[in-house]
C-alpha positions as CSV (number, residue, x, y, z in Angstrom):
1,X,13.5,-64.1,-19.3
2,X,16.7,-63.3,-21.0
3,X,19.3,-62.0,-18.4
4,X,20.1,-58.6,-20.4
5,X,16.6,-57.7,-20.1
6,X,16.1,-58.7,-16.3
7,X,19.5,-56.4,-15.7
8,X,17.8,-53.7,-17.6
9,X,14.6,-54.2,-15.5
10,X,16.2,-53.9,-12.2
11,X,18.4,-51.1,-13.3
12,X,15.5,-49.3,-14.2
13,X,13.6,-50.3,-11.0
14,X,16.5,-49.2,-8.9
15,X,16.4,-45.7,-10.5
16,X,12.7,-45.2,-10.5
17,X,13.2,-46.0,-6.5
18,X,15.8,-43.3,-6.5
19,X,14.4,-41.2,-8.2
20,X,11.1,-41.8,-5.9
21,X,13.2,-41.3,-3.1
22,X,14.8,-37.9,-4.1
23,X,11.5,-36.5,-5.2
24,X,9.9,-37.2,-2.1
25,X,13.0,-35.6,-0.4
26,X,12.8,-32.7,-2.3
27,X,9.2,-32.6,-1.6
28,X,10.0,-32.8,2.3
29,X,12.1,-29.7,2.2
30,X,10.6,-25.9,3.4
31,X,10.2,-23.6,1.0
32,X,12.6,-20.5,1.5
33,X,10.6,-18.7,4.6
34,X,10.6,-15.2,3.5
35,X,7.5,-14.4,3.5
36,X,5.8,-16.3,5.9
37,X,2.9,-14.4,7.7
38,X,2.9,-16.1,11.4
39,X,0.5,-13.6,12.2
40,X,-2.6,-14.0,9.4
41,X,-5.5,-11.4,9.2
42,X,-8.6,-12.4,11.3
43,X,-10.7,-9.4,10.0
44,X,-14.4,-10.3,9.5
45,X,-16.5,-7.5,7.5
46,X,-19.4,-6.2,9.2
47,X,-22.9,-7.7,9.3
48,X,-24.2,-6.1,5.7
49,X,-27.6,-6.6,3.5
50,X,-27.8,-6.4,-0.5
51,X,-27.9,-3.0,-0.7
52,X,-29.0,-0.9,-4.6
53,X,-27.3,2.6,-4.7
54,X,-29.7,4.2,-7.3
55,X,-29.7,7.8,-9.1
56,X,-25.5,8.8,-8.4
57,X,-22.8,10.0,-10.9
58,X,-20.2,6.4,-10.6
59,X,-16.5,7.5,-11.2
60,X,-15.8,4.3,-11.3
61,X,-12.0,4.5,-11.0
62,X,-10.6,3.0,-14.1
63,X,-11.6,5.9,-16.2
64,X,-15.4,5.4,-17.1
65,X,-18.1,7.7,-15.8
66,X,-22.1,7.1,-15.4
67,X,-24.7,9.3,-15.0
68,X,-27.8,8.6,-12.8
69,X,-26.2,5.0,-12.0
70,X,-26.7,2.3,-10.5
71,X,-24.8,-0.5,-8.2
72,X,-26.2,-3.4,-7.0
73,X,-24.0,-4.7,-3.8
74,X,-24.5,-9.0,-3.1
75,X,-22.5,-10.6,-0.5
76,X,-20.2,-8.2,-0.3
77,X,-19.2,-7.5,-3.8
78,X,-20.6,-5.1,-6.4
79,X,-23.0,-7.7,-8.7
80,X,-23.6,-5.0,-11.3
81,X,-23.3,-1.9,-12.5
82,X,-25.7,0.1,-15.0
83,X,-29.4,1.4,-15.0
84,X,-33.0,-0.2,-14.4
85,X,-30.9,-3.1,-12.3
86,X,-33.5,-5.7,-10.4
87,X,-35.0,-4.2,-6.8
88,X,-35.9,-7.4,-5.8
89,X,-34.5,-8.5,-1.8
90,X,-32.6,-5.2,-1.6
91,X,-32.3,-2.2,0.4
92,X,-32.5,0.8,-1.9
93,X,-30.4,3.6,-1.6
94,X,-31.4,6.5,-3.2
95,X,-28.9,8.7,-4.4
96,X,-30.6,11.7,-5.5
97,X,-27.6,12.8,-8.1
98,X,-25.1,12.6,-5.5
99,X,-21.8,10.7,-6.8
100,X,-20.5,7.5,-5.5
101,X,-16.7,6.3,-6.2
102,X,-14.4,3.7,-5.2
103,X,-13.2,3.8,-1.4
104,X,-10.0,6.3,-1.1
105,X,-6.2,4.5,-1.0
106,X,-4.1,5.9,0.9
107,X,-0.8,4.0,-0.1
108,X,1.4,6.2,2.8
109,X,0.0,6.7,6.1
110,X,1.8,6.2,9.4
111,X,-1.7,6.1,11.6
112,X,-1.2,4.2,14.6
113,X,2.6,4.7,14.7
114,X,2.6,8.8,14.9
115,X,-0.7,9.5,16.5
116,X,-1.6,13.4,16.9
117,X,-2.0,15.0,19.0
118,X,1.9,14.5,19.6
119,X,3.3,14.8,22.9
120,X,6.9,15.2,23.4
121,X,7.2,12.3,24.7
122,X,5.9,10.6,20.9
123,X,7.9,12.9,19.1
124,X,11.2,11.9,21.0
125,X,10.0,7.9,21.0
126,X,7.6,7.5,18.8
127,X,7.0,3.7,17.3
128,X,7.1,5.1,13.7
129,X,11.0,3.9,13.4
130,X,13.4,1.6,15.1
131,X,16.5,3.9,14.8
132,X,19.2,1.6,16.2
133,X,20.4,0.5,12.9
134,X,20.1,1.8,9.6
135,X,19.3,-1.6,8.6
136,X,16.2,-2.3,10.2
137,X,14.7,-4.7,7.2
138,X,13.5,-7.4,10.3
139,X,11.3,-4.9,11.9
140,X,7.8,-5.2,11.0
141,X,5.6,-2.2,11.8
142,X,2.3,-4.1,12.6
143,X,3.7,-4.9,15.2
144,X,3.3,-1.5,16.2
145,X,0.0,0.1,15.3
146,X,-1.9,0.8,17.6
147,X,-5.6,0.9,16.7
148,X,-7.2,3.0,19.1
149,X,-5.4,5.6,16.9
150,X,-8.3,8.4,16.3
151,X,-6.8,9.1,12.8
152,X,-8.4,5.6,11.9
153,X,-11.4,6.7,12.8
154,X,-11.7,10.0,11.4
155,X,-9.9,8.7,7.9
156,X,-12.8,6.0,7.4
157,X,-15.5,8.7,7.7
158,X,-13.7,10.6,5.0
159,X,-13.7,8.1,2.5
160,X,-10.8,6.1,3.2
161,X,-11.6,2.2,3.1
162,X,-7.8,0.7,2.3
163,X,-4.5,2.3,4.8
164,X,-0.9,0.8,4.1
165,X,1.2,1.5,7.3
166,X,4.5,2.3,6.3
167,X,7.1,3.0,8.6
168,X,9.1,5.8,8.9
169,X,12.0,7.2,6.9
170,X,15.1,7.3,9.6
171,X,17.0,3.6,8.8
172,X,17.7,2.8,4.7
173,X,16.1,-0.4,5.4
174,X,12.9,0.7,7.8
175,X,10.8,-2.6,7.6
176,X,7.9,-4.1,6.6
177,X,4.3,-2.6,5.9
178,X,0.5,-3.6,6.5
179,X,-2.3,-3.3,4.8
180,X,-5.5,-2.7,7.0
181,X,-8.8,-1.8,6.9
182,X,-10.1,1.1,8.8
183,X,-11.9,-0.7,11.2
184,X,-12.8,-0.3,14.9
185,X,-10.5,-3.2,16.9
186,X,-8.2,-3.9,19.7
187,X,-5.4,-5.6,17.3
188,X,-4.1,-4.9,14.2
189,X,-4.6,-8.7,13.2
190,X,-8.8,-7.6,13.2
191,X,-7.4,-5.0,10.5
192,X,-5.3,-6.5,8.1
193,X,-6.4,-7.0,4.8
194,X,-6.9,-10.6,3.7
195,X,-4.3,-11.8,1.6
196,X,-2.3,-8.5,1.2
197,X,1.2,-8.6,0.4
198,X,3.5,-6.5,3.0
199,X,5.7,-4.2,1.5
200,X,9.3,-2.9,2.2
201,X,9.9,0.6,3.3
202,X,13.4,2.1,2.1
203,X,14.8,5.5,2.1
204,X,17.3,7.7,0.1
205,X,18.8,11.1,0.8
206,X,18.9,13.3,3.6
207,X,16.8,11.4,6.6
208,X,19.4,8.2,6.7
209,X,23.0,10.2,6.4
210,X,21.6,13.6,9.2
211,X,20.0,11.1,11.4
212,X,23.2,8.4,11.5
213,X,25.6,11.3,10.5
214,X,25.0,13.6,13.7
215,X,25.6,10.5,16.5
216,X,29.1,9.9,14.4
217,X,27.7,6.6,13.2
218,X,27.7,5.2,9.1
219,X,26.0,6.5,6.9
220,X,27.0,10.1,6.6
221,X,26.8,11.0,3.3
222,X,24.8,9.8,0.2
223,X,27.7,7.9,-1.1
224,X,27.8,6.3,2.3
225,X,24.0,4.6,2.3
226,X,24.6,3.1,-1.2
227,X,27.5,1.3,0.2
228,X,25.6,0.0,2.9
229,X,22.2,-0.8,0.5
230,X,24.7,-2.6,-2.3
231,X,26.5,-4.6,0.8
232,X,23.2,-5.4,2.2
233,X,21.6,-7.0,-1.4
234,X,24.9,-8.8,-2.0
235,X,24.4,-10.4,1.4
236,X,20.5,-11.1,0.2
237,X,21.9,-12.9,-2.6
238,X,24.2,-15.2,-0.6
239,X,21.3,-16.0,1.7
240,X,18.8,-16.7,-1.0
241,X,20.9,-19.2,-3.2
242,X,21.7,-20.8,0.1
243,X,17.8,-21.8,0.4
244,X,17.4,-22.4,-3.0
245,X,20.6,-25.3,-2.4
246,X,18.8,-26.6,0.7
247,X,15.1,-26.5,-0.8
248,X,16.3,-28.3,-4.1
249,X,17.9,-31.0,-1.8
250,X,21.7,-30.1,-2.9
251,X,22.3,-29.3,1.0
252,X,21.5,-30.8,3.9
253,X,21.5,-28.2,6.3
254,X,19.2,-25.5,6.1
255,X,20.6,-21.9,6.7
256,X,20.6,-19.8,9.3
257,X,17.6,-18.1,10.0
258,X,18.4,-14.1,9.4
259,X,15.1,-11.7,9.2
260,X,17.0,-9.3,8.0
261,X,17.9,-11.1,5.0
262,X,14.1,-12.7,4.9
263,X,12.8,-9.2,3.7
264,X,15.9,-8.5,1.5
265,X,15.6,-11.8,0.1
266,X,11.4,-11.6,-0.6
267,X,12.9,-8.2,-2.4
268,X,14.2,-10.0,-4.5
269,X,12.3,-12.7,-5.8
270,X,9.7,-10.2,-6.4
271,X,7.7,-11.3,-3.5
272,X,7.6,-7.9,-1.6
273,X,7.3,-4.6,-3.2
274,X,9.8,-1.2,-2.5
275,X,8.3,1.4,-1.4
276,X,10.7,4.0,-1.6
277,X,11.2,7.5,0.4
278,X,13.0,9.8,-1.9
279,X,12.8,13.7,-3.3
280,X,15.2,14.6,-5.8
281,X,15.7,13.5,-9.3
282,X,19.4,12.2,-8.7
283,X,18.7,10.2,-5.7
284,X,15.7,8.6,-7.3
285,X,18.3,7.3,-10.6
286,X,21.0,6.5,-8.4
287,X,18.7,4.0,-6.6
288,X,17.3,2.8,-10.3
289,X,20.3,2.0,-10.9
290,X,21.0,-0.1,-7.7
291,X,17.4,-2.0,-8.5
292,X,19.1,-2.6,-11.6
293,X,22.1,-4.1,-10.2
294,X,20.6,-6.5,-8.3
295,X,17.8,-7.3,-10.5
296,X,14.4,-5.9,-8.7
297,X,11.7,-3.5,-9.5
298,X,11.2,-0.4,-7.2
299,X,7.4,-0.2,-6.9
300,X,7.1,3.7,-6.0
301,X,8.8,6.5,-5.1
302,X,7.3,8.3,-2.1
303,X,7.1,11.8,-1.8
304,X,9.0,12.0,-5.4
305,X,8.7,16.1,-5.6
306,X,11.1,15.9,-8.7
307,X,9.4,13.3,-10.5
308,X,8.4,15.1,-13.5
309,X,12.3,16.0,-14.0
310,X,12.8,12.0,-14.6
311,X,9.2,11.1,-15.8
312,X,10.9,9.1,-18.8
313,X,13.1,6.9,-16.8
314,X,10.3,6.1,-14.4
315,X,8.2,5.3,-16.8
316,X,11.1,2.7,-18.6
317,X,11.6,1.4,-15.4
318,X,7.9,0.7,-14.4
319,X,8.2,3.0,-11.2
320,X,5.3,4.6,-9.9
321,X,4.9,7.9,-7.7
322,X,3.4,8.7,-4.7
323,X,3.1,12.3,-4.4
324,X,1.9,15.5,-2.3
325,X,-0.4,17.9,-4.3
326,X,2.0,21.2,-2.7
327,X,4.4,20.4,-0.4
328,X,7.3,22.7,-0.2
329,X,10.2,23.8,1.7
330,X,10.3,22.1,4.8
331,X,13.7,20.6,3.8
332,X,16.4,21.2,1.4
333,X,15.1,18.3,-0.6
334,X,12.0,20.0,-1.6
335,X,13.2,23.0,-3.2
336,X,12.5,21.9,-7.1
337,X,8.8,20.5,-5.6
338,X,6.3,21.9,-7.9
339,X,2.5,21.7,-8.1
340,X,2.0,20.8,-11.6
341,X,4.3,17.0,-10.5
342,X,1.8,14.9,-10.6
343,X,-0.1,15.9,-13.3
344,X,2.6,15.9,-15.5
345,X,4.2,12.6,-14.2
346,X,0.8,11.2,-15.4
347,X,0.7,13.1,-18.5
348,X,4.0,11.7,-19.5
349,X,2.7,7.8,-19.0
350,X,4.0,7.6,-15.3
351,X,1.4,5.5,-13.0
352,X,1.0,8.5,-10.5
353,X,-1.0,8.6,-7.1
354,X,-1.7,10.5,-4.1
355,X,-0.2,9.7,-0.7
356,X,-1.0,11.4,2.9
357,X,2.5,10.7,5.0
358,X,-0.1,12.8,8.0
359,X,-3.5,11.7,9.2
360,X,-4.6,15.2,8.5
361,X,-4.1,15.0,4.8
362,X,-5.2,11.5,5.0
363,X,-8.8,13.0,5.9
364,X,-8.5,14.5,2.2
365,X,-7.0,12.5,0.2
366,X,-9.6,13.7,-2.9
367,X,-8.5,17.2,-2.1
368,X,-4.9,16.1,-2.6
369,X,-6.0,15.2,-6.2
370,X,-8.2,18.1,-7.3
371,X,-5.3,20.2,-6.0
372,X,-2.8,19.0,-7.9
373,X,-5.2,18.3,-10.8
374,X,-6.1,22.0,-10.8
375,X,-2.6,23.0,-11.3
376,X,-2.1,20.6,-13.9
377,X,-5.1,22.0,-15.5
378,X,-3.4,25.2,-15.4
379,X,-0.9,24.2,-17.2
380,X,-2.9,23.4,-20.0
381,X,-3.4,19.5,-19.2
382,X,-6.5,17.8,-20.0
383,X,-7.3,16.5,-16.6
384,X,-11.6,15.5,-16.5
385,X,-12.6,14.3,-12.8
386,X,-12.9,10.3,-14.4
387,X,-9.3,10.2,-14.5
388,X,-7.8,12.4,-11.5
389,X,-10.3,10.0,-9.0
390,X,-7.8,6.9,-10.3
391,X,-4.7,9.0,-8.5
392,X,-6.4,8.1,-4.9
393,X,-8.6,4.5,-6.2
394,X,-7.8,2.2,-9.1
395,X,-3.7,2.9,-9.4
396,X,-3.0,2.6,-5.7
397,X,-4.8,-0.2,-5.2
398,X,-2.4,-1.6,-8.4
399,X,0.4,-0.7,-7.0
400,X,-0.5,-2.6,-3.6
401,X,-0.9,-5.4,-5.5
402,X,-4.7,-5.2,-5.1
403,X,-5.8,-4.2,-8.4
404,X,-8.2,-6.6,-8.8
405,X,-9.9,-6.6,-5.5
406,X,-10.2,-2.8,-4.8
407,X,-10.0,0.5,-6.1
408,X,-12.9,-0.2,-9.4
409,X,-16.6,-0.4,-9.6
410,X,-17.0,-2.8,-11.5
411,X,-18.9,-6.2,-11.0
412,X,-17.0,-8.8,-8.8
413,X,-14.5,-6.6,-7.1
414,X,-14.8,-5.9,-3.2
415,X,-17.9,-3.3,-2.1
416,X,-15.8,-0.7,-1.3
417,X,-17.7,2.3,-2.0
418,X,-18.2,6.2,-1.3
419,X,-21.4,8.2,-1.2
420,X,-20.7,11.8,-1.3
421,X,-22.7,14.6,-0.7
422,X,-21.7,15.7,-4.5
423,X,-18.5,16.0,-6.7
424,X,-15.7,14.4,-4.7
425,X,-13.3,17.1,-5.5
426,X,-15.0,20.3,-3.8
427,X,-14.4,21.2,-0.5
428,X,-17.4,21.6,0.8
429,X,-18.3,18.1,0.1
430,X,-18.7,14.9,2.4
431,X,-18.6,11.3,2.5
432,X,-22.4,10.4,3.3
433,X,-21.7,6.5,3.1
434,X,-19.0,4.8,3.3
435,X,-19.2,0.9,2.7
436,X,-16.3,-1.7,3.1
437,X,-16.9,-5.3,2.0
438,X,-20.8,-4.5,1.0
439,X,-20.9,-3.4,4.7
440,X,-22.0,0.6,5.7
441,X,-19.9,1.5,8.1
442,X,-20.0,5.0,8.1
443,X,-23.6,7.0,7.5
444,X,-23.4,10.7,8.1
445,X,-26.9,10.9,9.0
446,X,-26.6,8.6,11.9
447,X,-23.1,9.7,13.4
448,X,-24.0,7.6,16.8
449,X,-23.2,4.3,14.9
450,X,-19.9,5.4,13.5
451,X,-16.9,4.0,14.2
452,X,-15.2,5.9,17.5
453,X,-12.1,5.4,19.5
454,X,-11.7,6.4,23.0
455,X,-9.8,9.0,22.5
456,X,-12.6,11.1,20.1
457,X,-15.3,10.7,23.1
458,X,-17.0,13.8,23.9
459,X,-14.5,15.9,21.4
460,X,-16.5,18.2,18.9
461,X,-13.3,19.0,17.3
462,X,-12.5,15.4,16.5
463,X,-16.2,14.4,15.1
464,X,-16.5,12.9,18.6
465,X,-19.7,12.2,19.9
466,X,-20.9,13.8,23.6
């Protein structure tokens, strides 16, 4: 063998081992931990049976509407949708031109944080907000809930089949969200929905500067809490290009743990959604403008009651609202709230839902729709019942990153269904059925199997059973 060859050989052999070496190194190293779950869902669905729904009116959530229908449920997914479908091994339900829709969303609920009834002790220390900061980005607020919450209860025999927790408004940075299932259980862990992604609660306007303001503390003024947000995502920034260093094997050391900066730094790679409490038009482009800045994408605006002054910009920015059909002047904020918002948010190409914010208007979250679809209507909107039952179904369930698990009927996505007692947007009608995961866990005709917590025993008033 010629020596230049045998030098070339074992230089080459001395990279490859190198290059072994630092690949396997690299390999070795963490991922950035931001968001790691160390406490995974452990729901199981209940025990179910392939169930036909025959004879309804589907809305089916992404527009489309069927009359005298038919969905076939299998292993806990909808198999098919259509007419004359196989009655073979299946319980049939018959419908009797009653109309069956997606389970409700309900993308803003505080249940098990701020239970009603509320005492005075809740109101003053209530779990729906750690105020000793107003950067509280570490907190996580399933760790919180508390199940036996009646609302839960109550919201599943409405309709409701999907609840994201939020927390409350107090801190800018108010913590992390979770995704449950109406379910009877004694943790939230028996609740959570498999594999959803938690979100980020933030706030703008009054809540963050009065609160902070009044004890002498920072912020006190609008101009105040975008100083602290901007110093807060700079600091993100820092933290995140330090993991990136340690996971690509450029540093040896890892960082410092911060959880703080976990969630600001998940914000920003995309991994976990803003969901963001704010009223008025100029709060809601100032904080644009901050998303821009640091290069993320505020999911939704909560609340949003000036929306339809701004529906362009939301709808360049890919911002969605989460709205009240006619809330009004309970705060200075909610002065330019009008009732034709959301129908002209949507009108104008903005992806626009309902949200509760109160288990009591989480109980009607439909009502919430026709409502505000009614004033649109009004207003000379073209608004037919296919489309307003996607403000409380298929767009929340996008915007929780779930879009293709829940929300439609359509074959393969989740059995999360509604029977109702006729068009889901009159008040005098009722949830009949409700079925979660191809599992019926609500039937109106037999109230003694319904879901229950301790609380709602022997109550009337509540739905209780004596």
């Amino acid at each position: 063998m010629r020596p230049g060859l045998f030098r070339g050989l074992r230089h080459a052999g001395v990279m490859l081992v190198a290059a072994f070496a630092a690949t396997s190194l690299h390999a070795a190293r963490p991922e950035p931990p931001f968001t790691i779950d160390p406490y995974p869902s452990t729901y199981q669905p209940l025990p179910r049976t392939d169930t036909l729904i025959v004879d309804v009116t589907i809305l089916d959530g992404a527009g489309g509407r069927m009359d005298q229908g038919e969905i076939l449920l299998r292993d806990g997914r909808i198999a098919a949708v259509g007419r004359g479908l196989s009655r073979d091994n299946v319980t049939v339900v018959q419908g009797e031109g009653r109309w069956v829709t997606p389970g409700i969303i309900d993308v803003h609920s505080h249940n098990g944080t701020y239970v009603l009834p509320l005492t005075s002790l809740d109101r003053k220390a209530s779990d729906v907000s750690e105020t000793s900061d107003p950067n509280v980005a570490d907190t996580w607020i399933e760790h919180a809930v508390n199940p036996q919450d009646p609302a839960f209860a109550v919201a599943l025999r409405s309709g409701v089949t999907t609840i994201q927790v939020l927390p409350g408004s107090t801190p800018l940075f108010a913590g992390r969200s979770v995704i449950v299932k109406p379910m009877p259980a004694t943790n939230v862990r028996a609740m959570k929905f498999p594999g959803a992604v938690q979100g980020l609660k933030m706030s703008c306007g009054e809540n963050a500067k009065s609160y902070f303001g009044d004890k002498d503390e920072a912020p006190n003024s609008r101009q105040g809490e975008i100083a602290i947000i901007r110093e807060a995502f700079l600091r993100a920034q820092e933290y995140r290009d330090e993991w990136r260093e340690y996971s690509r094997g450029k540093s040896k050391k890892p960082p410092q743990r911060d959880l703080k900066l976990d969630t600001l730094a998940a914000v920003l790679d995309g991994a976990i959604p803003v969901h963001m409490h704010c009223y008025r038009a100029s709060d809601m482009t100032v904080m644009m403008g901050i998303a821009q800045e640091f290069g993320f994408k505020i999911a939704a605006f909560h609340h949003a009651t000036e929306a339809y002054k701004i529906a362009a910009q939301l709808k360049q920015a890919g911002t969605c609202v989460a709205v009240w059909s006619d809330w009004w002047g309970f705060k200075m904020e909610l002065q330019d709230s009008i009732r034709e918002n959301a129908a002209m948010a949507d009108a104008a190409g903005v992806c626009t839902m309902m949200h509760s914010d109160s288990p009591v208007v989480g109980q009607r979250l439909q009502i919430e729709a026709a409502k505000a679809a009614g004033a649109g209507r009004r207003g000379g909107l073209n608004l037919p019942p296919e489309r307003v039952i996607a403000w409380v179904t298929s767009t929340p369930a996008r915007l929780l990153r779930l879009g293709d698990r829940i929300g439609t009927i359509a074959a393969g996505f989740n059995a999360d269904l509604v029977v109702w007692s006729g068009d889901p947007f009159s008040i005098y009608t009722k949830a009949e059925r409700v079925f979660i995961d191809g599992a019926q866990v609500y039937d109106s005709a037999a109230p003694a199997r319904s879901p229950e917590s301790d609380f709602g025993l022997g109550r009337p008033e509540m739905g209780g059973r004596q």
